[in-house]
C-alpha angles and dihedrals in degrees: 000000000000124000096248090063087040107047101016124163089203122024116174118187125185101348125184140173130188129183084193136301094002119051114233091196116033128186093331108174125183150145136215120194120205115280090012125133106214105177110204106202141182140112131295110293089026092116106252106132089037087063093053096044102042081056093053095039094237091123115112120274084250082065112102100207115196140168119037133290109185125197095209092304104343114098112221099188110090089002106139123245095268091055100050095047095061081051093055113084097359092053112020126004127189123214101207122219091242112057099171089061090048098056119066104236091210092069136070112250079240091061097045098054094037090054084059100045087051099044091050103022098041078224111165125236099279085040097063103033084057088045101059091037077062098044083046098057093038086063096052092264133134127246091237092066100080093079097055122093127221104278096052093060130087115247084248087049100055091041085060089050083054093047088053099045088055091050095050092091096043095246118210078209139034132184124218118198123203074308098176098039118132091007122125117261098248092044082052097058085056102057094046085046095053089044088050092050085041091055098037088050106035105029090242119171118214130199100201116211112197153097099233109110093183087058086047089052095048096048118012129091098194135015139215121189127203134202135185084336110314135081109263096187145334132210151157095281091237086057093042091063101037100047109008104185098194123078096219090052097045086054081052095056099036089057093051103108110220124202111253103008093112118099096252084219088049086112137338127192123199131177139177090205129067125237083180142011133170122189126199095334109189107178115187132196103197102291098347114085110207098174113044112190094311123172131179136154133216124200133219105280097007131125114214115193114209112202138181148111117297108281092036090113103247095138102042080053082054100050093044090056094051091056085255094124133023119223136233098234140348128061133262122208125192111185089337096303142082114300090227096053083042090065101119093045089058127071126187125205102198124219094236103052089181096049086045100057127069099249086206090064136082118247087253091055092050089050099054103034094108084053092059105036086048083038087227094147146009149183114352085002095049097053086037085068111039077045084056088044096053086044103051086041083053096245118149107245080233088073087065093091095039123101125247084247095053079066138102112229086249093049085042089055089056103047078053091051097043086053093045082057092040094107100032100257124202086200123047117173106202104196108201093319099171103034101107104031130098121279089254098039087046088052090044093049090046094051084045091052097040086053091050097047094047099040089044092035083218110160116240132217093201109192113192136159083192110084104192087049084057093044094056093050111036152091095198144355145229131193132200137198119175103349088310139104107238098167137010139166141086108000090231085052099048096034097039099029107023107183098195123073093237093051086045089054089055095042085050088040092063113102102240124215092199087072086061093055091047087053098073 
């Protein structure tokens, strides 16, 4: 018997949720040992979050909860409210995905975290003051920072306050919640880097929530993986990615993209004449200056990727190049005209497919929206080519008369694509289209958009925070830092052989499977 199924800190036996007639978790069964990282991955609807917050209590009354889930010898299933509240924090904390909707922006970060070490700790006022200035700092904080409230933190920054609120009770467990999505890949590499010094100092176990196998590669030490509601398989991570048994885990694995991976020579696009060029581009916000004299050019039939941190100014580039916003100074230039009289010749597919689509519309009306406001088509024409759109993005005609909310966010992704082609575009900005989507959905959109782009020969402003997705999609590459272009060429030359220090940093930054591999 190892020592993971002797001495646990979770052990969860048998567990099952149902939302009514169909389970939504069935007969999952799992340990954790202290100190141990066990990643728990699968797409969206896998089951994943169910599992951790069945074992916290924290599911809707509507939720049935049975089998067992033990914190050493305290079982969690059927245990009341009071119970389970002493558990939460002192036994096991959870670091949510979204830590700006898990701190009160009213309050200072001091507050936040005093208001928990007083609540739990019974800690006075001192106590406690003393006590977040040290959390702080054990996170990789200043002490400063306790006097400054949410929004005028980082997104890093707020992850790692989160971090410290669930390790002010010194926690046996923590759980970690899609704790790296949407941040940048270098801020990324921080967060895993300061969970792997918490668990390595402290002995904390962590029970690690996400779909991010790279993540997984570069932090776990076993896997589970979940799908539609049960555990498919589980392994030493090291085994996992060298020999996966199970089908659903070796697609996983296959739709990871991996940075540098591509032949270099897989295609190439060259053109004498420009889709898109920006000179000299300053963009201000009052006193603040996001764009800084920035040029680049984009060919006929070429995908550019723009890379860089948050706050780097890819999407005000981006914006700027749609005629959204109108610089300072500089000129753009789309197919040798103004980008505003160019408008029917651009498409944009937004980051937040959701946010981007009337929820009171039907899919076909989202769709063709740009066809009736630009009264390009109408009547039998009209519905022929939304019919065409759903089909080139590979929708069933069936989804027409559904609404953007009766959608996966895959399925989401692709109605925005098919709107960005409605009117045949010869410029499409895609501003971050995969970022928050599932490993295999991600794979399936950027086939779909590397199709498009090659059988339409539209060029492409591709703006990523994610390099391998880059990588995986374009001619050439530019990366920013500060407003400014530090580094631009062939996508195999900037992402493989980066010649500056800050692209070198990103390239370093990228969670990297081969270090699985090299693990068995």
């Amino acid at each position: 018997m190892s020592t993971t199924e002797r001495n646990p800190v979770l052990a969860v036996r048998g567990l099952e949720v149902s939302f009514g007639p169909a389970p939504a978790v069935r007969g999952v069964d799992f340990s954790i040992a202290p100190g141990e990282i066990l990643a728990l991955v699968g797409e969206s609807g896998s089951g994943k979050s169910v599992t951790a917050r069945a074992v916290l209590g924290l599911l809707p009354a509507t939720a049935a909860v049975r089998g067992s889930a033990k914190l050493k010898d305290r079982e969690l299933v059927g245990a009341g409210e009071e119970e389970l509240r002493e558990v939460r924090g002192r036994g096991i904390a959870m670091v949510f995905q979204e830590p700006a909707t898990a701190l009160n922006p009213v309050h200072t970060i001091g507050w936040q975290l005093s208001a928990v070490l007083r609540a739990h700790r019974k800690a006075t006022r001192a106590e406690a003051r003393a006590e977040a200035v040290r959390l702080l700092e054990l996170v990789g904080l200043p002490a400063a920072s306790v006097v400054k409230y949410p929004h005028q933190l980082s997104g890093g920054q707020k992850q790692r306050v989160v971090i410290a609120l669930a390790l002010a009770n010194e926690p046996s467990l923590i759980i970690a919640d899609e704790p790296t999505t949407a941040l940048d890949v270098t801020v990324q590499a921080e967060i895993l880097a300061l969970l792997r010094d918490l668990r390595d100092r402290l002995g904390t176990a962590i029970l690690l929530i996400t779909h991010n196998m790279g993540v997984v590669a570069d932090l776990a030490d076993r896997v589970a993986v979940m799908r539609r509601g049960e555990l498919v398989e589980q392994a030493e991570v090291g085994d996992l990615f060298a020999r996966p048994s199970h089908t659903y885990t070796r697609e996983l694995l296959a739709a990871v993209p991996r940075l540098g991976h591509r032949d270099p020579a897989s295609y190439s696009a060259e053109s004498t004449t420009d889709a898109l060029r920006l000179a000299e581009i300053v963009v201000r916000f009052k006193d603040f200056t996001a764009v800084d004299h920035v040029g680049l050019r984009i060919g006929h039939g070429e995908v550019l990727g723009l890379v860089g941190e948050s706050g780097s100014g890819k999407s005000t580039i981006g914006r700027v190049a749609a005629g959204l916003l109108r610089p300072a100074s500089g000129t753009v230039s789309v197919f040798g005209g103004d980008p505003v009289a160019a408008r029917r010749d651009l498409g944009f597919v937004f980051q937040d497919a959701g946010g981007s689509l009337n929820p009171r519309m039907t899919v076909a009306d989202c769709v063709g929206e740009p066809l009736r406001v630009h009264k390009v088509a109408r009547g039998e024409e009209y519905r022929r080519r939304v019919a065409e759109l759903l089909d080139a993005v590979k929708l069933p005609a069936s989804y027409a008369r559904r609404r953007p909310r009766e959608l996966s966010g895959g399925q989401r992704q692709r109605v925005g694509i098919a709107r960005a082609l409605a009117l045949g575009p010869r410029l499409v900005i895609a501003d971050e289209p995969t970022s928050a989507l599932d490993v295999s959905v991600q794979a399936a959109v950027l086939d779909l958009v590397t199709g498009l782009q090659r059988d339409l020969g539209f060029a492409c402003l591709f703006i990523s925070h994610d390099l391998a997705v880059v990588d995986s999609v374009a001619h050439r590459v530019v990366v920013l830092w500060q407003g400014k272009v530090v580094e631009e060429g062939a996508h195999h030359e900037v992402l493989r052989a980066p010649r500056e220090e800050y692209t070198r940093r990103l390239v370093s930054s990228v969670p990297d499977l081969d270090r699985a591999f090299a693990r068995v």
